[in-house]
PALOLO-289318 format. One record per residue (C-alpha): residue number from 1; residue in one letter; chain; x, y, z negated. Coordinates in nm, 2 decimals, m for minus. Layout:
+-----+-----+-------+--------+--------+--------+
:   n : res : chain :      u :      v :      w :
+-----+-----+-------+--------+--------+--------+
: NUM :   A :     A :      X :      Y :      Z :
...
+-----+-----+-------+--------+--------+--------+
***
This chain:
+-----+-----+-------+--------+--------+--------+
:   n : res : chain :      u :      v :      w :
+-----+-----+-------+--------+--------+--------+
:   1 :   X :     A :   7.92 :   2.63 :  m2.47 :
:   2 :   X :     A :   7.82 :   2.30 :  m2.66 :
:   3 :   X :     A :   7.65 :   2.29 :  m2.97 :
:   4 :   X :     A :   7.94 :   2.15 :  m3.13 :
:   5 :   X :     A :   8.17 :   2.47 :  m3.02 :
:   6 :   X :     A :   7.85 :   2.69 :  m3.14 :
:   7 :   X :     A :   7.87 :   2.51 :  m3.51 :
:   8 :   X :     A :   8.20 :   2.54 :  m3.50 :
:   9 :   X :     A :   8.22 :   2.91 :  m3.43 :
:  10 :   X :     A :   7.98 :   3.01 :  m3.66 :
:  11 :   X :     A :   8.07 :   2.88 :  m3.91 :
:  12 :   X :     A :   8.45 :   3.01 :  m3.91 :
:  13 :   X :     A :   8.32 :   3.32 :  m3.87 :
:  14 :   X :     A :   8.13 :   3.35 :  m4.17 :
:  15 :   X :     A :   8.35 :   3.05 :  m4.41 :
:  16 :   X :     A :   8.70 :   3.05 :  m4.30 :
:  17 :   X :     A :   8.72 :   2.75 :  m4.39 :
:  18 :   X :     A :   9.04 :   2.50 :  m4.48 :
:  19 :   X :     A :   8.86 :   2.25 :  m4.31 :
:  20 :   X :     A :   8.59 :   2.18 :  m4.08 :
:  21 :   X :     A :   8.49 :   1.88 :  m3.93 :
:  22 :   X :     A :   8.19 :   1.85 :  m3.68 :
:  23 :   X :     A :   8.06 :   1.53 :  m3.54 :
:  24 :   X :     A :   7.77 :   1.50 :  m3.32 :
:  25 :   X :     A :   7.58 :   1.15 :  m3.38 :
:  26 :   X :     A :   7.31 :   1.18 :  m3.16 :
:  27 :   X :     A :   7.40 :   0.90 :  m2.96 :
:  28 :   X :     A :   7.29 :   0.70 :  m3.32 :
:  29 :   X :     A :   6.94 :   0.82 :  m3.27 :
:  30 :   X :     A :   6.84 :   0.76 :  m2.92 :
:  31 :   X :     A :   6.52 :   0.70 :  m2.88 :
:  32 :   X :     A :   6.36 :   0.89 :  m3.23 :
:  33 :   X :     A :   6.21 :   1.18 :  m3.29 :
:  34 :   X :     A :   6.36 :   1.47 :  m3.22 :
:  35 :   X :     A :   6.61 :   1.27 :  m3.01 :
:  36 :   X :     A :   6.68 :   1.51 :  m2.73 :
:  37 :   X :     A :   6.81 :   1.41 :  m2.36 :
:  38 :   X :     A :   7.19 :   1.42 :  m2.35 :
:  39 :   X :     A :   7.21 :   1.42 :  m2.69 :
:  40 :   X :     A :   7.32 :   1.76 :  m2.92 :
:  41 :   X :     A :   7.08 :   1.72 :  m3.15 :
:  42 :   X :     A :   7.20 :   1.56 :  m3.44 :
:  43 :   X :     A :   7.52 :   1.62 :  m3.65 :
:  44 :   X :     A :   7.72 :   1.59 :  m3.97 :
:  45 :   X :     A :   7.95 :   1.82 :  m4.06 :
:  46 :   X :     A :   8.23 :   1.88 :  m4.36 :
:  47 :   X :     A :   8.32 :   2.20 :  m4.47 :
:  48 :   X :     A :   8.58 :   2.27 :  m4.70 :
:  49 :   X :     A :   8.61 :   2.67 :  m4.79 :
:  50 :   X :     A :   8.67 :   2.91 :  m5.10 :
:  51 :   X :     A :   8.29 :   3.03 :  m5.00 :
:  52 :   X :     A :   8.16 :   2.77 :  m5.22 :
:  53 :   X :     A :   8.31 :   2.85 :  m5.53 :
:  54 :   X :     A :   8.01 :   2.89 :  m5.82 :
:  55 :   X :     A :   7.76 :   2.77 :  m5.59 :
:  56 :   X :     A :   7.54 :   2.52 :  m5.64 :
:  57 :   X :     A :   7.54 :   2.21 :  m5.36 :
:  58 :   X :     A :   7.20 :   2.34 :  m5.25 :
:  59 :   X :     A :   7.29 :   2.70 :  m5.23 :
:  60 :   X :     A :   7.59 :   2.57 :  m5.01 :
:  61 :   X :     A :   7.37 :   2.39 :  m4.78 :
:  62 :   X :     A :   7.11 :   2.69 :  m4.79 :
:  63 :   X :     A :   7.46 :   2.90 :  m4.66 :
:  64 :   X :     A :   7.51 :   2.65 :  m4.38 :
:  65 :   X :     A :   7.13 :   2.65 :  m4.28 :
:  66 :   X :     A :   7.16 :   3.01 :  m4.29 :
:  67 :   X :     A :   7.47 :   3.04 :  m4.09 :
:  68 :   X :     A :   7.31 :   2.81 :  m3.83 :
:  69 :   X :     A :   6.97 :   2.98 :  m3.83 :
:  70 :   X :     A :   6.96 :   3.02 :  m3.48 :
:  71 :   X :     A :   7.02 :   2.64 :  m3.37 :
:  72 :   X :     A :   6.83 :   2.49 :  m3.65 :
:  73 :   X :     A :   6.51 :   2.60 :  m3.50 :
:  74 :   X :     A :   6.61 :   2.53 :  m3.17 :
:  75 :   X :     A :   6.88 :   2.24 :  m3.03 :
:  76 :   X :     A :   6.97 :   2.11 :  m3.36 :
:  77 :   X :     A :   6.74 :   1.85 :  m3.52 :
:  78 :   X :     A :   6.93 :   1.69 :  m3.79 :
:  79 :   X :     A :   7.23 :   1.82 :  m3.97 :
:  80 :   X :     A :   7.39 :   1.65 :  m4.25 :
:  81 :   X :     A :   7.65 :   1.80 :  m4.45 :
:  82 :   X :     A :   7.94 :   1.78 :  m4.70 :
:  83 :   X :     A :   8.02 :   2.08 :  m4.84 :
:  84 :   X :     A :   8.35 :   2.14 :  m5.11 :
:  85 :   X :     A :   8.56 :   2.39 :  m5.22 :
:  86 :   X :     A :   8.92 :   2.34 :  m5.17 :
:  87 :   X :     A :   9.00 :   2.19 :  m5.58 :
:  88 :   X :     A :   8.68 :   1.94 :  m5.51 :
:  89 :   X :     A :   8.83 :   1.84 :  m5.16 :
:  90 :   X :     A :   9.16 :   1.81 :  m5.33 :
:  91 :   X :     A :   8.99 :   1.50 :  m5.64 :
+-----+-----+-------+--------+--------+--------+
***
C-alpha cells in the first residue's frame, strides 16, 4: 500500500472528512534532506471535516500529526497541511 493510500485511510478513519486531498511532492525535493529514493516522503494534504470545529489551527495540525503518528516517524518527512471545517471551506 503507498503512503498516499496509508494517509488517506487514516485519516477517514478517524475525520470523515467532506474532503480530502493528498498530494505527494516529493518529486519537488529530490536531492534534500530527507529526500528518500522513489520518492513518498513529502506531502501536502487538505482536509475539510466537522472534526475541526472549536479547534485551534495548531490543535488541528497536532490531530493530523497524531493521526499519522506512525508514518511521521518513519516514511514521511514533510507534511504540509490545510486544515477547515466545512463553513471555512465554504468562504
Amino acid at each position: 500500500m503507498s503512503v498516499v493510500e496509508i494517509i488517506k485511510n487514516k485519516i477517514n478513519a478517524r475525520l470523515a472528512p467532506a474532503v480530502l486531498e493528498v498530494k505527494d511532492e516529493s518529486h519537488l525535493h529530490a536531492g534534500h534532506a530527507g529526500a528518500r529514493e522513489g520518492g513518498e516522503s513529502h506531502f501536502r494534504i487538505f482536509v475539510v471535516s466537522d472534526s475541526f470545529e472549536g479547534l485551534s489551527r495548531v490543535a488541528r495540525q497536532r490531530l493530523i500529526n497524531d493521526i499519522l503518528r506512525d508514518e511521521l516517524a518513519g516514511p514521511i518527512h514533510a507534511l504540509a497541511m490545510k486544515t477547515l471545517t466545512p463553513d471555512e471551506a465554504a468562504q
